[in-house]
C-alpha positions as CSV (number, residue, x, y, z in Angstrom):
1,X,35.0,-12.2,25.4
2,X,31.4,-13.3,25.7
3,X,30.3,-15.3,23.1
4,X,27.7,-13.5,20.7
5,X,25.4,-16.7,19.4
6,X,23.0,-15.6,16.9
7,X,19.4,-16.7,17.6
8,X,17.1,-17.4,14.6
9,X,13.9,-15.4,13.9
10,X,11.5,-17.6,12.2
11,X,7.8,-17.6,12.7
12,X,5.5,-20.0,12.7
13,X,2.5,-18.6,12.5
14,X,-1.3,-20.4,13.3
15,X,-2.8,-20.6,10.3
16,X,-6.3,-19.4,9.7
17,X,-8.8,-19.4,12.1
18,X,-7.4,-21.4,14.8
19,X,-9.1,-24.8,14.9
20,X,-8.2,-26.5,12.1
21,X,-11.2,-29.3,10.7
22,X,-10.2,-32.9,10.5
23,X,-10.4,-34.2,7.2
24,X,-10.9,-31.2,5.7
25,X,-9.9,-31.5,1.9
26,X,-9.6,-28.6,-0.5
27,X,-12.6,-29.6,-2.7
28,X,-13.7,-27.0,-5.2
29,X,-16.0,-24.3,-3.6
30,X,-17.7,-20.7,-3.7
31,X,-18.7,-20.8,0.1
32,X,-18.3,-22.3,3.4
33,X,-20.5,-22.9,6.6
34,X,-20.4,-19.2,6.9
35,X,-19.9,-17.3,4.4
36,X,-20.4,-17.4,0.3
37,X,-17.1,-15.8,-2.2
38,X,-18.2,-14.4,-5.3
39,X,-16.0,-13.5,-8.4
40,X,-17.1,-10.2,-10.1
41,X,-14.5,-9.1,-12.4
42,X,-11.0,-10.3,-13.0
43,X,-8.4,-7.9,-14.3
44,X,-4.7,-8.8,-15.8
45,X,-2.7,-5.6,-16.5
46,X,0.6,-4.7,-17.0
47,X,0.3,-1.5,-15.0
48,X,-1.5,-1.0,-11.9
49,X,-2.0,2.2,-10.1
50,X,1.4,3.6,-11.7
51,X,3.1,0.5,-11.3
52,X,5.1,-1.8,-14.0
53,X,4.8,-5.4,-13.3
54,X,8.2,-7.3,-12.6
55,X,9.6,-8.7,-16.0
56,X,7.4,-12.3,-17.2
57,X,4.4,-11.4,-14.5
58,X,1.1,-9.6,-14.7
59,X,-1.2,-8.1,-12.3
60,X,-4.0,-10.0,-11.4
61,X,-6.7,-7.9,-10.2
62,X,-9.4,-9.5,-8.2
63,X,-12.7,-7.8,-7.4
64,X,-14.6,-10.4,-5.1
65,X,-17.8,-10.2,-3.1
66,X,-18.4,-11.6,0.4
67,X,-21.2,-12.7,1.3
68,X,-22.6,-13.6,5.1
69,X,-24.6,-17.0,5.3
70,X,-24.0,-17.7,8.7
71,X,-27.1,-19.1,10.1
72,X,-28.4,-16.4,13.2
73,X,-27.9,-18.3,16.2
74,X,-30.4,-17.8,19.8
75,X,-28.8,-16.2,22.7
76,X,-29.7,-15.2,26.3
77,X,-31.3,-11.8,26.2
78,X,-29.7,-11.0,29.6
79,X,-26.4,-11.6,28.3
80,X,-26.7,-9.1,26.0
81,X,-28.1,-6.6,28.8
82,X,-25.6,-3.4,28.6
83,X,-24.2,-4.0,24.9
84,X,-24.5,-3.2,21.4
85,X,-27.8,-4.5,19.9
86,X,-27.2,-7.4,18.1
87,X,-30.7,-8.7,17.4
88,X,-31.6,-5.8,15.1
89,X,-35.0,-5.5,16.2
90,X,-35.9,-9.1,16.4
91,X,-38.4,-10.3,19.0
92,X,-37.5,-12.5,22.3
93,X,-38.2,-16.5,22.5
94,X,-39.7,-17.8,26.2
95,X,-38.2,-20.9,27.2
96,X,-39.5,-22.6,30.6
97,X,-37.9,-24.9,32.9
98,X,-37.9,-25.3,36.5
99,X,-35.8,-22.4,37.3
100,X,-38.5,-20.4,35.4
101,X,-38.3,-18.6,32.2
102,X,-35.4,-17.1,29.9
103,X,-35.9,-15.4,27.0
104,X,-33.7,-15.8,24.0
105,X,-33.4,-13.8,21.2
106,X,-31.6,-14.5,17.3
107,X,-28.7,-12.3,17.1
108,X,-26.3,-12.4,14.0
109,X,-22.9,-13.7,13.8
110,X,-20.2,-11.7,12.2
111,X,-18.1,-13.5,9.4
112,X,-14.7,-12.3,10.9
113,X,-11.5,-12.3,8.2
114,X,-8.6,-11.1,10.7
115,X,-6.3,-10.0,7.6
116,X,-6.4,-11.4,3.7
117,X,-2.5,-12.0,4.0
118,X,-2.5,-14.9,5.9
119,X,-5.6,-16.5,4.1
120,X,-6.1,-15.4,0.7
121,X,-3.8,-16.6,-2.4
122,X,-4.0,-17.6,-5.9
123,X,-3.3,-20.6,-7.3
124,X,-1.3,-20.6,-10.8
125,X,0.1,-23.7,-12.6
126,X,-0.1,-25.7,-9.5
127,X,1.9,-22.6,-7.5
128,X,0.9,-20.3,-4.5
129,X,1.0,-16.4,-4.9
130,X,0.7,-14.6,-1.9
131,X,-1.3,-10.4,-1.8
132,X,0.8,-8.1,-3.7
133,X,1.0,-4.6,-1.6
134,X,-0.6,-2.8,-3.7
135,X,-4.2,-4.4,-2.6
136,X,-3.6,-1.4,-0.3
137,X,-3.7,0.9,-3.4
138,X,-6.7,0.2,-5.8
139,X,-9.6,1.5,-5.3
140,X,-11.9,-1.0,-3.2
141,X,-8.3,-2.5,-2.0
142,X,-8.2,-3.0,1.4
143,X,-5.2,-2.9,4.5
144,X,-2.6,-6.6,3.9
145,X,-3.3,-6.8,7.4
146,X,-6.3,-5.1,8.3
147,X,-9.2,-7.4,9.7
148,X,-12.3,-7.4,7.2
149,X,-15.8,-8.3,9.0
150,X,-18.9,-8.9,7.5
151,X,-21.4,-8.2,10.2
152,X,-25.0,-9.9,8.9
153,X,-26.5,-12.6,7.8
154,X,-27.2,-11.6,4.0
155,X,-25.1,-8.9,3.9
156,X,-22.8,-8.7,1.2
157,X,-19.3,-6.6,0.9
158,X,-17.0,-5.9,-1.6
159,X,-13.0,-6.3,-1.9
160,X,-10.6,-6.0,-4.2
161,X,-7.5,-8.1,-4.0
162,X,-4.1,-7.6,-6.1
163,X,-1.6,-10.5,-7.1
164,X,1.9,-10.8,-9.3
165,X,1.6,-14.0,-11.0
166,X,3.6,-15.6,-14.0
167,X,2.2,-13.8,-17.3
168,X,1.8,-16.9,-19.1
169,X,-0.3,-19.4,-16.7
170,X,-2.9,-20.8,-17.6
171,X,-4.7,-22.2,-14.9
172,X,-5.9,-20.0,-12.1
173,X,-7.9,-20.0,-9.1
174,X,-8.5,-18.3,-5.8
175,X,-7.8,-19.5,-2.6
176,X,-9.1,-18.4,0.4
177,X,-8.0,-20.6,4.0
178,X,-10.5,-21.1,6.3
179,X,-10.1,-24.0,9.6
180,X,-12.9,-23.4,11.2
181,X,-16.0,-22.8,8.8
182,X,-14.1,-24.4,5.8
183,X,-11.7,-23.8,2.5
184,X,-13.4,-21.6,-0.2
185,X,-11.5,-22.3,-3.9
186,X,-12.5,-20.8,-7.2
187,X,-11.7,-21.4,-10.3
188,X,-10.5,-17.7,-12.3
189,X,-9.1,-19.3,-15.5
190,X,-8.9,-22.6,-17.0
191,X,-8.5,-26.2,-15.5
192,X,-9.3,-26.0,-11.4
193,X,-7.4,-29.1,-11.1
194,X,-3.5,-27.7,-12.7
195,X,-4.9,-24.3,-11.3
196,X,-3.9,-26.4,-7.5
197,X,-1.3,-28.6,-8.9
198,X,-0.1,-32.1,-8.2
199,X,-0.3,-33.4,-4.2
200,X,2.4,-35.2,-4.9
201,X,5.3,-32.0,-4.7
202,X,7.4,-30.3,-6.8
203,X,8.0,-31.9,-9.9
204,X,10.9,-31.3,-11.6
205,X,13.3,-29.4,-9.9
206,X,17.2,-28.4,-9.6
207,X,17.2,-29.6,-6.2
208,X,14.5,-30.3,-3.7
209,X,14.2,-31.0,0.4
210,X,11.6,-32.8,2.2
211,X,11.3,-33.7,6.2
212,X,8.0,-33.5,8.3
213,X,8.1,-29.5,8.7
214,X,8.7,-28.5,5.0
215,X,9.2,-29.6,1.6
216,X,11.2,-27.3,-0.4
217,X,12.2,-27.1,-4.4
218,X,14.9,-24.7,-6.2
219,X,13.0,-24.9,-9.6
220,X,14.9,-22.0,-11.2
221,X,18.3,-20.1,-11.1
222,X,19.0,-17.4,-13.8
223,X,21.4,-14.7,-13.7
224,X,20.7,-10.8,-14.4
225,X,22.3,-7.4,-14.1
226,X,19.4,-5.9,-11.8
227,X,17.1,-7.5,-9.1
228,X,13.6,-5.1,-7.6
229,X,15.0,-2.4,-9.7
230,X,18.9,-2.6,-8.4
231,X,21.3,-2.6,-10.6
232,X,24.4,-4.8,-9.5
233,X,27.9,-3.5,-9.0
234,X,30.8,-3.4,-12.0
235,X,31.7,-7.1,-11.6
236,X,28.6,-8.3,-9.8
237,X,25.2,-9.9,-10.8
238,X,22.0,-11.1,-9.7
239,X,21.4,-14.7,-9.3
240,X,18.0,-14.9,-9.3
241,X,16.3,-18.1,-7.9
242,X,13.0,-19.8,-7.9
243,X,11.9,-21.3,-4.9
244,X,9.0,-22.9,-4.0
245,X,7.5,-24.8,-0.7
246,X,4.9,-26.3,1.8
247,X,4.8,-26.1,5.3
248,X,4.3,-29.6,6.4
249,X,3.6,-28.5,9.7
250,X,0.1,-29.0,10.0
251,X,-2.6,-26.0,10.2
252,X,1.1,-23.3,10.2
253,X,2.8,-21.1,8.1
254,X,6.5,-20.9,7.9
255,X,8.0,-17.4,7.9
256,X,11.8,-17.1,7.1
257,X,13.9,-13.6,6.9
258,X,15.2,-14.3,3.7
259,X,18.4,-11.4,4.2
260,X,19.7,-13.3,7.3
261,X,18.8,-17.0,7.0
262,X,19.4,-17.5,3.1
263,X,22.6,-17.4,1.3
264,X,24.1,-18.9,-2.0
265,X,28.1,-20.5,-1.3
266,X,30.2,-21.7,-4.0
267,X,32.6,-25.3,-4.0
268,X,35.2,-22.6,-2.3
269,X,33.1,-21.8,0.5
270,X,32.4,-18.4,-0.1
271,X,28.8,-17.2,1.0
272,X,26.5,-14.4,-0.2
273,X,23.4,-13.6,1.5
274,X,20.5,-12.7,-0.1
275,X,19.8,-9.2,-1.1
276,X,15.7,-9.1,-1.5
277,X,12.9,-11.5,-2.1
278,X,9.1,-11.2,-3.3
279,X,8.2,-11.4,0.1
280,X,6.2,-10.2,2.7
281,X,5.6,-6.0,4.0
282,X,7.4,-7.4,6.4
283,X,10.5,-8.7,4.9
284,X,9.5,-12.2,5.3
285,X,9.2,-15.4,2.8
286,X,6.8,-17.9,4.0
287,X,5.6,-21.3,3.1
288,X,1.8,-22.3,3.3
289,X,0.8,-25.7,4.2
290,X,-1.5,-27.5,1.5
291,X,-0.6,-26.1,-0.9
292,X,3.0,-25.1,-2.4
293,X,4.1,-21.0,-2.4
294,X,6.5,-19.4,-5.0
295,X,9.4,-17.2,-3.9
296,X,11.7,-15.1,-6.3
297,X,15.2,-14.2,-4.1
298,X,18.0,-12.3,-5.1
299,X,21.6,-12.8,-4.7
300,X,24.3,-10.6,-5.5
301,X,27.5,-12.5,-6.5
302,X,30.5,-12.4,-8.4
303,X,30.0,-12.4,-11.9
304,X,32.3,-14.9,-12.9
305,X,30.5,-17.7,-10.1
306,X,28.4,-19.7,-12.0
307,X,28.1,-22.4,-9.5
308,X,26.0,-22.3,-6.0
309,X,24.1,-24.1,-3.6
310,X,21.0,-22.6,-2.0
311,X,21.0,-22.6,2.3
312,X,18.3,-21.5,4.4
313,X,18.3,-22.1,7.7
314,X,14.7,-23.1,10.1
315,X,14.8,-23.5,13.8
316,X,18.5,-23.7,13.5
317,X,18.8,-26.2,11.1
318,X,20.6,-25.7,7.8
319,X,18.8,-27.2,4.6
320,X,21.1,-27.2,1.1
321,X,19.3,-27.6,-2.5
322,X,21.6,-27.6,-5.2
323,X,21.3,-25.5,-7.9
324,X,22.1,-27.6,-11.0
325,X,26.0,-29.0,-10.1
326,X,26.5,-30.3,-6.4
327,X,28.9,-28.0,-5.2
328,X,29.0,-28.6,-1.4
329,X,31.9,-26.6,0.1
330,X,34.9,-28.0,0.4
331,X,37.7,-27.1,3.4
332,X,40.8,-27.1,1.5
333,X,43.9,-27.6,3.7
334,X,44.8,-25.4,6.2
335,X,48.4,-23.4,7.0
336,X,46.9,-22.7,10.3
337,X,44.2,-23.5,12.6
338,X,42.9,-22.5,15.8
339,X,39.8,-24.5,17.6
340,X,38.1,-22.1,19.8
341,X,36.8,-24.7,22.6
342,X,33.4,-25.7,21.4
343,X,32.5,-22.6,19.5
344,X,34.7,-22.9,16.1
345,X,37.6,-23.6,14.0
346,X,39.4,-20.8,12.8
347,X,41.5,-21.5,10.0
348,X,44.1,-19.8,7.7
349,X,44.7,-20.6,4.3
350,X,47.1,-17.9,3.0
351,X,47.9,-14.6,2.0
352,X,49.3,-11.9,-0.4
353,X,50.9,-8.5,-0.9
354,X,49.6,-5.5,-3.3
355,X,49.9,-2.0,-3.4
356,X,50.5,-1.8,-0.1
357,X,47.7,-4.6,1.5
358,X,47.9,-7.7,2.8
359,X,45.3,-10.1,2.3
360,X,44.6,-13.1,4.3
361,X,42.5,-16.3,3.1
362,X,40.8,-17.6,6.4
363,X,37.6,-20.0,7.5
364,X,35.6,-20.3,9.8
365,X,34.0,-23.9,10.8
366,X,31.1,-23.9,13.3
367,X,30.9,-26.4,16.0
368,X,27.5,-25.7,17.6
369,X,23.6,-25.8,16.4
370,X,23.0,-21.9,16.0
371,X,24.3,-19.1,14.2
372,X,27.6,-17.3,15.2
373,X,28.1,-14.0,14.9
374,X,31.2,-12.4,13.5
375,X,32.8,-8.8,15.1
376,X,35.4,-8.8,12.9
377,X,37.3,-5.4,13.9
378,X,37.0,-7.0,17.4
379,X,38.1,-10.3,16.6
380,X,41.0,-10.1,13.8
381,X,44.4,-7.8,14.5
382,X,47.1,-8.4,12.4
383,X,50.8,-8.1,13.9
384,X,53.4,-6.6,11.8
385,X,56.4,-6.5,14.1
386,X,55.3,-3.8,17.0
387,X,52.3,-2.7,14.9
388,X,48.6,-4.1,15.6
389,X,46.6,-3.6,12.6
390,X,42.6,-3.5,12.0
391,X,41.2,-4.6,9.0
392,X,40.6,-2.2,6.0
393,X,36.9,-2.2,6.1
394,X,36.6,-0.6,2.5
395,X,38.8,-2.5,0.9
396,X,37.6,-5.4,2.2
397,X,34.0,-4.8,0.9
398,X,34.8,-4.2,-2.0
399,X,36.6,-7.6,-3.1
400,X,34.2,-10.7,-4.3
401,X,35.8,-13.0,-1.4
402,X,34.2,-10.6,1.6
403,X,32.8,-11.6,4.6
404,X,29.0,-12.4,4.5
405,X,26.7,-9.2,5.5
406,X,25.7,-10.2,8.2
407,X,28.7,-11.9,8.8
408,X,26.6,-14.5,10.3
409,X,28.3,-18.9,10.5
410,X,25.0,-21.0,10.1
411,X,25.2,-23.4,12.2
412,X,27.5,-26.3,11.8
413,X,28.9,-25.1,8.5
414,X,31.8,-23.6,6.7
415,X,32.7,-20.0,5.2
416,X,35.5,-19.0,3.7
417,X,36.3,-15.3,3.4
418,X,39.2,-13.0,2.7
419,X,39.8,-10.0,4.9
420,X,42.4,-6.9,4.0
421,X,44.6,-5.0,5.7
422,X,46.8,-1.9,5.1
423,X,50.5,-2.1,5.8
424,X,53.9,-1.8,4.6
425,X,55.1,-3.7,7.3
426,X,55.3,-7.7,6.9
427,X,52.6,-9.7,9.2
428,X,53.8,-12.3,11.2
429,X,50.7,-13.3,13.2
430,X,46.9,-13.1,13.1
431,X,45.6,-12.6,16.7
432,X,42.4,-14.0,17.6
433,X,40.0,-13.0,20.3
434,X,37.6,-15.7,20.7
435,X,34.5,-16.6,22.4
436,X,35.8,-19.2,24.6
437,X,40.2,-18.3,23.5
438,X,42.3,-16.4,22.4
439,X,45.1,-17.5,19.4
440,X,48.4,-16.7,17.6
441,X,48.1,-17.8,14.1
442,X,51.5,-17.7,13.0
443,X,51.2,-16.5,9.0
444,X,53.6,-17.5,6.4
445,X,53.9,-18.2,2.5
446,X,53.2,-14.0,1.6
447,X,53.2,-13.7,-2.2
């Protein structure tokens, strides 16, 4: 069987403008070298275009004006021969030189916003809050990721720009990410300075991670019935987590998809993927450099699992926070074992018998640097004497010790998971169809 390594979608995406400026320092200011930001009207409400805001949040409603300052600059006249008039109407300059004359005229330079997602945020409590979708809503909203252009020196345009942010912060401003012509920051409510926060991280925090591509904090971890308007499964709940971040990678964002490359586990081993995230139209959390952004993720676990650490994994590496206790998975001591050459460790732990199922206690250890993926109907037959026996998909999904969805090994880590079959027969052996082998687990100790 070929082996089916799962490769990891993370963007990194050039931040802003392209050319970042050296030294530049997020100093408080209305304009840049090209264009001027003004606050008109700031609105908090609790419902917005028929929408509640999530429980502790309001709607921050942000009517702005943009205005274009860019000096006009002097271009050759021929090279504008054929196209659009740019010059509106203003009169030609004669330069000599030896190869004779060439006129120049002023032509305008259009302040060009490719899309408000990637650039414009605001600041609460020294936190990052990326454009809620339903800028694309209000009335003078505009497209997440439309471009937004304003065409003429003096011209001024209007936008209105929508934000979830915590219902009790004090401290607000507007951020807007610009590497070429400069940073424009705002103040919207109280102090500027706790509006951007400390430089020097997180602060207090459950757990927190820090290399030279991100700096990451789990501030928060609560536990609820419903998540986005989801209401968990009798015997399930929400653990709900806080997370916050940088990108350290200079002048980039960091996009991660939060449903395949984050995941609570417990001491046991058992992993839960996440189930949604305040994130992007797109699916996507991400993590601004300069400045730190907050997340909200969802996970749906057991009800009586009170313990977790937080994974994510970048560019196939596997960060852990903890989340109050340090509960790193532990590999308890295997019945049986098979090592499938360099891929993994497939391990048994044991099994029981009830109304007519059989269910196994199995692990899986990685042995490489990226994601394996799991085919489980493919992969895992029981043998009860003659009989070869697929796993019960149902009842399988329904216990709290299921595979992951996706059922997805990060790379060099550990996941435990319980798989059920139905049979009267007693099992005797768990065959295995690797990626590199095949094995005979030979099962014993049925309860």
């Amino acid at each position: 069987m070929r082996a089916k390594i799962g490769l990891l979608f993370v963007l990194i995406l050039l931040f802003v403008f392209f050319a970042k400026v050296d030294g530049q320092d997020l100093q408080a200011s209305p304009s840049n070298k090209a264009a001027k930001v003004k606050i008109l009207k700031a609105d908090f409400e609790q419902m917005l275009e028929g929408a509640q805001a999530p429980e502790g949040k309001t709607y921050l409603a942000l009517s702005l004006e943009w205005e274009n300052i860019h000096p006009k600059q002097k271009v050759k006249k021929r090279d504008l021969e054929g196209k659009p008039d740019r010059t509106m109407g203003v009169g030609g300059l004669a330069s000599g030189g030896s190869q004779g004359s060439e006129e120049y005229v002023d032509a305008d330079v259009a302040y060009m916003i490719p899309n408000f997602f990637d650039h414009a945020y605001c600041l609460a409590d020294g936190k990052s809050y990326p454009l809620d979708k339903l800028t694309e809503k209000v009335p003078g909203g505009t497209g997440l990721n439309k471009s937004f252009a304003v065409k003429k020196l003096g011209e001024r345009k209007p936008v209105r720009l929508v934000y979830v942010v915590p219902k009790d912060a004090q401290n607000l401003a507007f951020q807007f990410f610009d590497y070429s012509y400069g940073h424009i920051l705002i103040p919207i409510k109280g102090d500027l300075k706790l509006a951007r926060g400390s430089e020097g991280g997180a602060g207090k925090a459950l757990g927190q991670f820090k290399d030279n591509f991100i700096e990451l904090a789990a501030n928060k971890m609560s536990f609820q019935s419903e998540f986005q308007g989801e209401e968990g499964p009798a015997g399930w709940r929400y653990a709900v987590v806080e997370l916050g971040g940088r990108s350290l990678a200079a002048g980039n964002i960091i996009q991660v998809e939060p449903k395949e490359y984050t995941w609570l586990q417990t001491k046991e081993g058992y992993l839960y993927y996440c189930g949604g995230a305040t994130s992007t139209e797109d699916g996507y959390i991400r993590f601004t450099p300069e400045v730190y952004q907050s997340q909200t993720l969802g996970f749906l676990v057991p009800a009586g699992s009170n313990d977790f650490v937080l994974g994510m994994r970048i560019r196939n590496k596997v960060y852990t926070l903890n989340l109050g206790k340090a509960v790193l998975p532990e590999i308890p001591k295997a019945a049986a074992s098979h090592i499938d050459g360099k891929t993994m460790e497939i391990m048994f732990f044991g099994m029981k018998k009830k109304d007519g199922k059989v269910f196994l206690d199995l692990g899986i250890k990685s042995l490489v640097n990226s994601g394996i993926e799991i085919q489980t109907a493919d992969q895992f037959i029981l043998k009860a004497g003659e009989e070869d026996i697929s796993f019960d998909e149902e009842a399988t999904s329904s216990g709290f010790h299921r595979p992951p969805e996706p059922f997805t090994i990060p790379p060099k880590s550990f996941v435990r998971f319980e798989l059920v079959y139905g049979t009267e027969g007693v099992p005797t052996t768990l065959y295995y169809r690797g990626y590199e082998s095949e094995g005979r687990l030979a099962l014993a100790g049925l309860k």
